[in-house]
py3Dmol code that shows the C-alpha trace and the ligand (Angstrom):
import py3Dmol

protein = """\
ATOM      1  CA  UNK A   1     -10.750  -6.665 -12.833  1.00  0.00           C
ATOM      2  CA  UNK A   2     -12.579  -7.711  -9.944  1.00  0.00           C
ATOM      3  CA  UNK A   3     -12.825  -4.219  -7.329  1.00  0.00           C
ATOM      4  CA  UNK A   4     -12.577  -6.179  -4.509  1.00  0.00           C
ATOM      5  CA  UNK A   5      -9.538  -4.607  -1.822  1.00  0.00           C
ATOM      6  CA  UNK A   6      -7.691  -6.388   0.852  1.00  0.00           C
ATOM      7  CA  UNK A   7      -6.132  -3.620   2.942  1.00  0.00           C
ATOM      8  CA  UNK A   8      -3.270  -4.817   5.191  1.00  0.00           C
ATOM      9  CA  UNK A   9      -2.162  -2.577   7.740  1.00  0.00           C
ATOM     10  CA  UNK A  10      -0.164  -2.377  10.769  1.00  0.00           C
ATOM     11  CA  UNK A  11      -0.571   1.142  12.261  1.00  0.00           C
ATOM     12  CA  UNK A  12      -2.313   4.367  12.145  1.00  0.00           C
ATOM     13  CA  UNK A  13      -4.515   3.842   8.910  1.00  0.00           C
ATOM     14  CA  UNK A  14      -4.739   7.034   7.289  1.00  0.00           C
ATOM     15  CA  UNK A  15      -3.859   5.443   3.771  1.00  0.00           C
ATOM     16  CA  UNK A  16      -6.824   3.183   4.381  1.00  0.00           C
ATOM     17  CA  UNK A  17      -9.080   5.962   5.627  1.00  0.00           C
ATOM     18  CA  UNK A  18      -8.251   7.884   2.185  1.00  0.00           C
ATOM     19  CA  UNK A  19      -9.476   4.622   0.424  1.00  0.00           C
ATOM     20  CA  UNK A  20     -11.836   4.765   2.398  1.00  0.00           C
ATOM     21  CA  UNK A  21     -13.184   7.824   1.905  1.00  0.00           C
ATOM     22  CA  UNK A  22     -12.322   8.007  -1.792  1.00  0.00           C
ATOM     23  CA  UNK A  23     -14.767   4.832  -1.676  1.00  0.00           C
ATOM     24  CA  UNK A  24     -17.434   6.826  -0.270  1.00  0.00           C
ATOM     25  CA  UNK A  25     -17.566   9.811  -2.442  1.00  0.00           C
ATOM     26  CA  UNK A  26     -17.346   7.732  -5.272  1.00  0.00           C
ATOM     27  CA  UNK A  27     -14.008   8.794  -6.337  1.00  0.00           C
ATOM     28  CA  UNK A  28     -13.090   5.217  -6.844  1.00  0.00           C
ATOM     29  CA  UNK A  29     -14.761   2.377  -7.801  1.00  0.00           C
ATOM     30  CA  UNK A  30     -14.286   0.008  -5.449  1.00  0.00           C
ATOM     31  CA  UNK A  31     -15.101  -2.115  -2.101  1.00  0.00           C
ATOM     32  CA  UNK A  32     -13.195  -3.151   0.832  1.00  0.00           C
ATOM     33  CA  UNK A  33     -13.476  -6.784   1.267  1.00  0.00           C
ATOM     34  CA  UNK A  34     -11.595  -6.985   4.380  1.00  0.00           C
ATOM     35  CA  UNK A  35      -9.308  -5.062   6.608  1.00  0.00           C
ATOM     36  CA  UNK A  36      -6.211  -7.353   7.650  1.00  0.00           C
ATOM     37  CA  UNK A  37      -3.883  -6.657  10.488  1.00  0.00           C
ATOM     38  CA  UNK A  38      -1.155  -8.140  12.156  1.00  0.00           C
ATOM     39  CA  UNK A  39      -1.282  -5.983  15.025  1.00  0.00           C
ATOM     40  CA  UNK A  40      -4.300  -6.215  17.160  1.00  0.00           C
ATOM     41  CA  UNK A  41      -3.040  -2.864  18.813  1.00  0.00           C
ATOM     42  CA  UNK A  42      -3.208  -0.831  15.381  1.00  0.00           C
ATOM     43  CA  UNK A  43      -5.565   2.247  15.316  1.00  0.00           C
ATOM     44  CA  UNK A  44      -6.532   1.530  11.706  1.00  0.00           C
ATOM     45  CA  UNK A  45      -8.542  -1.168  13.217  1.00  0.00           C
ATOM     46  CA  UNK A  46     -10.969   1.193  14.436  1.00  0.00           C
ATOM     47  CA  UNK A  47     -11.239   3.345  11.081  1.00  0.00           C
ATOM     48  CA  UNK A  48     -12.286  -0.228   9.228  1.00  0.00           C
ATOM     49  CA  UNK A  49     -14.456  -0.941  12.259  1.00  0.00           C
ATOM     50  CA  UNK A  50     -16.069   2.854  11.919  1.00  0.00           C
ATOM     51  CA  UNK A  51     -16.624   2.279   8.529  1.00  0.00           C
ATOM     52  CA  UNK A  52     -18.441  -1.068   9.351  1.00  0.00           C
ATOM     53  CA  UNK A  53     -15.742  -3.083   7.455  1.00  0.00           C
ATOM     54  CA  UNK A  54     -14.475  -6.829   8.495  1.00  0.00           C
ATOM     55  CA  UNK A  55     -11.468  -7.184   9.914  1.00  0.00           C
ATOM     56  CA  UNK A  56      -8.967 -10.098  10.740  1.00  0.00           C
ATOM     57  CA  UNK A  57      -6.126  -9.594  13.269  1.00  0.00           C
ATOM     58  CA  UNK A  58      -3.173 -12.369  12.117  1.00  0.00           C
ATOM     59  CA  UNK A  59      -0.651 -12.213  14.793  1.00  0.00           C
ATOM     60  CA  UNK A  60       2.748 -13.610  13.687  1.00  0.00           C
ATOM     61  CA  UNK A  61       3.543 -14.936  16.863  1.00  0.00           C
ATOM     62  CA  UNK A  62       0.995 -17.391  16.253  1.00  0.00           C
ATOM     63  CA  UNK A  63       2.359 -19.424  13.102  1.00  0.00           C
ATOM     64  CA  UNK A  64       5.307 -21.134  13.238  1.00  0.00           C
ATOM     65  CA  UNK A  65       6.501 -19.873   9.995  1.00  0.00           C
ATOM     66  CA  UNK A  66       7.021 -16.961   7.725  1.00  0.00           C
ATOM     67  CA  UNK A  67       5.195 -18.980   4.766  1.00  0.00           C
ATOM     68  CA  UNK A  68       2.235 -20.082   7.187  1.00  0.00           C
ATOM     69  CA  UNK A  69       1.933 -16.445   7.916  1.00  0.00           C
ATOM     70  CA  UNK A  70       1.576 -15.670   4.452  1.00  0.00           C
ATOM     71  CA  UNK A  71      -0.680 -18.647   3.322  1.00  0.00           C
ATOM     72  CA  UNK A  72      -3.304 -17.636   5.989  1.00  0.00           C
ATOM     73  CA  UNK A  73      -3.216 -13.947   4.813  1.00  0.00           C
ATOM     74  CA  UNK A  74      -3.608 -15.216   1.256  1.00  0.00           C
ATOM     75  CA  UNK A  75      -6.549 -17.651   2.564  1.00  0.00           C
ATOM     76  CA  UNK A  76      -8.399 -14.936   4.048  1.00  0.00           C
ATOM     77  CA  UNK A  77      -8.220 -12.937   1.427  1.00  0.00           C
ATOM     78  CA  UNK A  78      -9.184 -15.262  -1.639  1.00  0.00           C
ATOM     79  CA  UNK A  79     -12.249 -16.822   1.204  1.00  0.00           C
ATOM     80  CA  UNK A  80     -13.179 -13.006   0.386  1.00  0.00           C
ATOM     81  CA  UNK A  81     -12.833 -12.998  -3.396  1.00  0.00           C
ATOM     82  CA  UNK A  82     -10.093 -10.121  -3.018  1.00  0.00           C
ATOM     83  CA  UNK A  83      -9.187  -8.789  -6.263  1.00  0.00           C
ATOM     84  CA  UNK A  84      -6.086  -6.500  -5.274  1.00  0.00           C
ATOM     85  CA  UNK A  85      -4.326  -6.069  -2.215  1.00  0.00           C
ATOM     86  CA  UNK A  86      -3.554  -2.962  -0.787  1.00  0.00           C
ATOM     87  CA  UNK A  87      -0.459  -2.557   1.201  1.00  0.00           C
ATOM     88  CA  UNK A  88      -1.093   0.184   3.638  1.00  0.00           C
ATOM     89  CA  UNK A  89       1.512   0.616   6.562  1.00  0.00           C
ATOM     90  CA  UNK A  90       1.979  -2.994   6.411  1.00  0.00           C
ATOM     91  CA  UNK A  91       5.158  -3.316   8.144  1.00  0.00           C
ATOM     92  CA  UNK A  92       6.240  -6.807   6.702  1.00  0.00           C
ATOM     93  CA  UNK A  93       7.759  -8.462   3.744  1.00  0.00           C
ATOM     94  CA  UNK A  94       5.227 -10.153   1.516  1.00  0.00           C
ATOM     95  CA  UNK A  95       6.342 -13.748   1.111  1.00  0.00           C
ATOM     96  CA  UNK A  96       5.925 -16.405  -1.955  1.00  0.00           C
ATOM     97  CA  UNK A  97       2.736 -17.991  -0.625  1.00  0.00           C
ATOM     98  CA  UNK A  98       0.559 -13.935  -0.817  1.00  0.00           C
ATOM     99  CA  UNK A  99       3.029 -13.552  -3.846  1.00  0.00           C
ATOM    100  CA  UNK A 100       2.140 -16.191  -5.609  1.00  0.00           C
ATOM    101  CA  UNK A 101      -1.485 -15.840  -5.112  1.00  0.00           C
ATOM    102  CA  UNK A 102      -1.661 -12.281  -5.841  1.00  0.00           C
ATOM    103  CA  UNK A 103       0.754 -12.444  -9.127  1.00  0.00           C
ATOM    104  CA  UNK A 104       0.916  -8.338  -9.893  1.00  0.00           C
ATOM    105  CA  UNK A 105      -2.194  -8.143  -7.676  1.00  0.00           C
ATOM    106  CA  UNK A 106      -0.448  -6.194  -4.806  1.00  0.00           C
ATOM    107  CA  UNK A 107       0.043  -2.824  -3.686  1.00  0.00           C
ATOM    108  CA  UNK A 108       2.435  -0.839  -1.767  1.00  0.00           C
ATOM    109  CA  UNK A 109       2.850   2.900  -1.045  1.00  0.00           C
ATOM    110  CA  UNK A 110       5.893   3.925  -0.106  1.00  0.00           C
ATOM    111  CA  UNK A 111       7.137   7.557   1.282  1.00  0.00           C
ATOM    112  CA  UNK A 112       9.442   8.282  -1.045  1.00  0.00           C
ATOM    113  CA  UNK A 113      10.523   8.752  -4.839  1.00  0.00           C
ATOM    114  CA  UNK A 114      11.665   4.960  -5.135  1.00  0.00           C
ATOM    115  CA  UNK A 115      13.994   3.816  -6.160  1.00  0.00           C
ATOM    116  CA  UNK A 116      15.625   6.266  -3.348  1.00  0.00           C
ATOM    117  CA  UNK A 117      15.287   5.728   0.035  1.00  0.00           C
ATOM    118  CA  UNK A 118      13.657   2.314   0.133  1.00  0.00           C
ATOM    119  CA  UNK A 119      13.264   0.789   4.099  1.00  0.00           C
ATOM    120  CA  UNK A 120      12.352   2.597   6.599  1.00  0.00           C
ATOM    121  CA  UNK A 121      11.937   6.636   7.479  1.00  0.00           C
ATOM    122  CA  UNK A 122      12.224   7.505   4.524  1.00  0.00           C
ATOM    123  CA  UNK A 123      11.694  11.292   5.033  1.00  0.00           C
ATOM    124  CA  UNK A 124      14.337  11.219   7.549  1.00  0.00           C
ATOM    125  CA  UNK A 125      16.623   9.250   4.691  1.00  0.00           C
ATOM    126  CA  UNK A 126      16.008  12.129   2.458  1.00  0.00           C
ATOM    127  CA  UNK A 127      16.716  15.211   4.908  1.00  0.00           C
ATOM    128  CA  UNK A 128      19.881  13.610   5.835  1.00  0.00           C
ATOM    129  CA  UNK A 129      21.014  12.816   1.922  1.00  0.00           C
ATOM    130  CA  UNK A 130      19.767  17.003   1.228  1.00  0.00           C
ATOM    131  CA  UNK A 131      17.429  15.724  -1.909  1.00  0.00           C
ATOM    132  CA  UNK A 132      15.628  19.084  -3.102  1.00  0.00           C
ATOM    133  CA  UNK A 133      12.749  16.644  -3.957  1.00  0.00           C
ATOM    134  CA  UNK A 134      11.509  13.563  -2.502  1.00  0.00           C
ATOM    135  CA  UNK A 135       7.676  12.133  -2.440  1.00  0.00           C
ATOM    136  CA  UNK A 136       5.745   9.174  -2.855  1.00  0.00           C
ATOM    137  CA  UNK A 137       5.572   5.956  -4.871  1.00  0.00           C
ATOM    138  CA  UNK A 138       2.662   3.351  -5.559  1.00  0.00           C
ATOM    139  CA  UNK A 139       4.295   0.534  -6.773  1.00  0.00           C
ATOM    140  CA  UNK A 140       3.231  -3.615  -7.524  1.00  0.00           C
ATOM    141  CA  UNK A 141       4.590  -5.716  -4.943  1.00  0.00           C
ATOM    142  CA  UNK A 142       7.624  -8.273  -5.866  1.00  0.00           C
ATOM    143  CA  UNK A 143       9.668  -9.922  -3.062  1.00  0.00           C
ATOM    144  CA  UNK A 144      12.296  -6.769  -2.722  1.00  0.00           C
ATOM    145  CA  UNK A 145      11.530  -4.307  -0.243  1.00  0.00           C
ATOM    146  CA  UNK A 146       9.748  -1.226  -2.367  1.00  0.00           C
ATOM    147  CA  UNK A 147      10.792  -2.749  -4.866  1.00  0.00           C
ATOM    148  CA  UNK A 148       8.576  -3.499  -8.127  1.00  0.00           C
ATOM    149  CA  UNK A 149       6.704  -1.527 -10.921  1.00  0.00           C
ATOM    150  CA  UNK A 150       6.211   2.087 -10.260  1.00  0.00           C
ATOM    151  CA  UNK A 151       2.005   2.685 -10.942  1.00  0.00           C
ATOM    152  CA  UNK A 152       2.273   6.505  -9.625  1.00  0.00           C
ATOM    153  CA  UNK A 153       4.225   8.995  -8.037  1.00  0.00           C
ATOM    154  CA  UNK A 154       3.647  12.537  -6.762  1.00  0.00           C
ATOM    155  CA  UNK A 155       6.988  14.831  -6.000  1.00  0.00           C
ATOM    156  CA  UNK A 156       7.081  16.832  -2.817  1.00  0.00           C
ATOM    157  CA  UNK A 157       9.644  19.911  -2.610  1.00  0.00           C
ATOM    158  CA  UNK A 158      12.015  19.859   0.435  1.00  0.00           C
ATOM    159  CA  UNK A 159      12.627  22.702   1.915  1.00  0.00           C
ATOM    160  CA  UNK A 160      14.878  24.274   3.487  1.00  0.00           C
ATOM    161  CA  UNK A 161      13.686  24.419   6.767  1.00  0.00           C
ATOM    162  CA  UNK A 162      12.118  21.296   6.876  1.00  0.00           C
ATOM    163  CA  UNK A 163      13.028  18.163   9.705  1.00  0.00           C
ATOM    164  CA  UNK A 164      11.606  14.898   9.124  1.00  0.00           C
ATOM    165  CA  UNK A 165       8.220  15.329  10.766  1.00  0.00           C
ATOM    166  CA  UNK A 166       7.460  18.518   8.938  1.00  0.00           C
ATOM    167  CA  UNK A 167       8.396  17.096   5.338  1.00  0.00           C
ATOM    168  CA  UNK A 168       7.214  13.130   6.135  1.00  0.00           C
ATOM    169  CA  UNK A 169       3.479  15.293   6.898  1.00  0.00           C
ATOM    170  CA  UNK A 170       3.466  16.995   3.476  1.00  0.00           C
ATOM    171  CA  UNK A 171       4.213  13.344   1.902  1.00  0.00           C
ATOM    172  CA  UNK A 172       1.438  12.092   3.533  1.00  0.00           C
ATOM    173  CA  UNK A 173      -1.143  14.560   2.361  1.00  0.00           C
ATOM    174  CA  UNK A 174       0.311  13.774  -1.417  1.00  0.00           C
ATOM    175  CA  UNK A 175      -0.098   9.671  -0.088  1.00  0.00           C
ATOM    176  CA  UNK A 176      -3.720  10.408   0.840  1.00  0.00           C
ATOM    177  CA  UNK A 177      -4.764  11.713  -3.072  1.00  0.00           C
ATOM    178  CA  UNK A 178      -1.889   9.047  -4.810  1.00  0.00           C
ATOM    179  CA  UNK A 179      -3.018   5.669  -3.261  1.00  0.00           C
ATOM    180  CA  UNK A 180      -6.812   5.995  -4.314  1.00  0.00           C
ATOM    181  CA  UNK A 181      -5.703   7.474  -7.857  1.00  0.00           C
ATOM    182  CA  UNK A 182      -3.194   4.399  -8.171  1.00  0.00           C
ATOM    183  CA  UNK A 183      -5.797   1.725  -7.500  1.00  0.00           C
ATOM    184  CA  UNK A 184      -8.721   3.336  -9.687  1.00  0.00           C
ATOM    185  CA  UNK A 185      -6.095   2.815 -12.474  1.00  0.00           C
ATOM    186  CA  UNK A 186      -4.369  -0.408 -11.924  1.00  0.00           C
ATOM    187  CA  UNK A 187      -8.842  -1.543 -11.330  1.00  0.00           C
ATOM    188  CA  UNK A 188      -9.260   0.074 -14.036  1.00  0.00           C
ATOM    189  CA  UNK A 189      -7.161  -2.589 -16.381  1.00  0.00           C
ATOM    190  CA  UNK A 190      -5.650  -1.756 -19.739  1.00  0.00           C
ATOM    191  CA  UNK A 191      -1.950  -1.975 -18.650  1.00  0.00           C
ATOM    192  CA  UNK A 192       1.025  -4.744 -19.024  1.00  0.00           C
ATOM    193  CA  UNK A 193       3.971  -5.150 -17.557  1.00  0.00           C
ATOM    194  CA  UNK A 194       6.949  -4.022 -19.918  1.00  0.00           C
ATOM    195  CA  UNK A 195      10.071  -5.372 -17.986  1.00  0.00           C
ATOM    196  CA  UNK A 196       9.735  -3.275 -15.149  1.00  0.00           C
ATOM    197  CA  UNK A 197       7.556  -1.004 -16.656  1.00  0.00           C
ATOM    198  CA  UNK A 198       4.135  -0.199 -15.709  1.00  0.00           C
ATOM    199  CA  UNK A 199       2.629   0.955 -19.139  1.00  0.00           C
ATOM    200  CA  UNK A 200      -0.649   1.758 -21.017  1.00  0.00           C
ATOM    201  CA  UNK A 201      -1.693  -0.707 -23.177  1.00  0.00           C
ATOM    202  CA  UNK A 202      -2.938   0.356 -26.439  1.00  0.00           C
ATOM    203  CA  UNK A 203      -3.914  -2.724 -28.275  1.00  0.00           C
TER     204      UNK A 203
END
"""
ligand_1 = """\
14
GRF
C 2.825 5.598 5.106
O 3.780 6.640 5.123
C 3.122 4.638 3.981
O 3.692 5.265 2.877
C 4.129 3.720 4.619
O 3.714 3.574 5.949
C 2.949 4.711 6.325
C 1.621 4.183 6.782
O 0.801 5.198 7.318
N 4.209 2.471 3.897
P -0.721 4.897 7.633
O -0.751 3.702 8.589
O -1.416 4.608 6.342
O -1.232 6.141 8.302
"""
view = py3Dmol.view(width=600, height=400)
view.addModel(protein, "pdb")
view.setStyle({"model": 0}, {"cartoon": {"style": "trace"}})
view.addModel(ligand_1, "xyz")
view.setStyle({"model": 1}, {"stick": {}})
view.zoomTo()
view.show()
């Protein structure tokens, strides 16, 4: 599969910065084509710019529609001969035009065990529903909110003294080793899709 990453963020950026840095020390096999926002404000912007990556700020005030949006994102990205998309804090639903020209070709990670506690704050979801366990999913991209093929996940303990900041921190540190792991093996090929389910494939 062609290694090339589109990483679409909206925020802080630490998801890209492990990709980042998993890049680097040759963890994973891969190169960031292009950084996307659609926040000019987001710090992740400067990470990508650190790292001497291109970036492209989309604002979504400036198309008229959800499926312009989309189409432009999906033109920048195939102008860049993007392989896989990365979703990484990107605080938007991925529409039919990225969809359709990314078929099983994007990303998301998501900060919880999915299929609980989809949406947002999901460590806050899971203090409040008293799950022992919660922790973090890498899953392909359909048009449901984290929603979609699970590639990894990586439990995280609750405990009992834990608020939402404390436990949504340990998630993160298990989001920092899971998102680099999950693209190395969706890169690295030899899977199908079995219904829902992300498997080996042994032929
Ligand atoms: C992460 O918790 C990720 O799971 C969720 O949004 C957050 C993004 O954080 N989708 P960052 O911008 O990568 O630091």
């Amino acid at each position: 599969m062609n290694r090339r990453l589109g990483v679409l963020i909206s925020g802080r950026g630490s998801n890209l910065q492990s990709i980042i840095d998993a890049i680097g020390s040759g963890e994973l096999d891969a190169a960031i084509a292009v950084v996307v926002s659609n926040r000019p404000e987001a710090a992740g912007l400067a990470r990508a710019r650190e790292a001497g990556l291109d970036t492209v700020v989309l604002r979504p005030t400036d198309f008229a529609t959800r499926d312009e949006y989309d189409a432009t994102v999906a033109d920048v990205l195939l102008r860049r001969d993007v392989g896989l998309v990365c979703l990484a804090g990107f605080m938007r639903l991925v529409g039919p035009p990225l969809l359709n020209a990314f078929p099983n070709r994007i990303l998301n990670i998501h900060p919880s065990l999915l299929p609980a506690f989809p949406g947002l704050e999901a460590a806050a979801q899971a203090i409040a529903h008293g799950v022992r366990v919660s922790g973090a999913t890498v899953h392909l991209v359909t048009a449901d909110l984290d929603d979609g093929p699970i590639v990894l996940q990586a439990a995280v303990p609750v405990r009992d003294d834990d608020t939402e900041s404390s436990l949504a921190t340990r998630i993160l540190v298990e989001e920092h080793k899971l998102y680099p792991a999950a693209i190395a093996k969706v890169l690295g090929g030899r899977w199908r899709l079995d219904g829902r389910r992300f498997v080996a494939d042994r032929s």
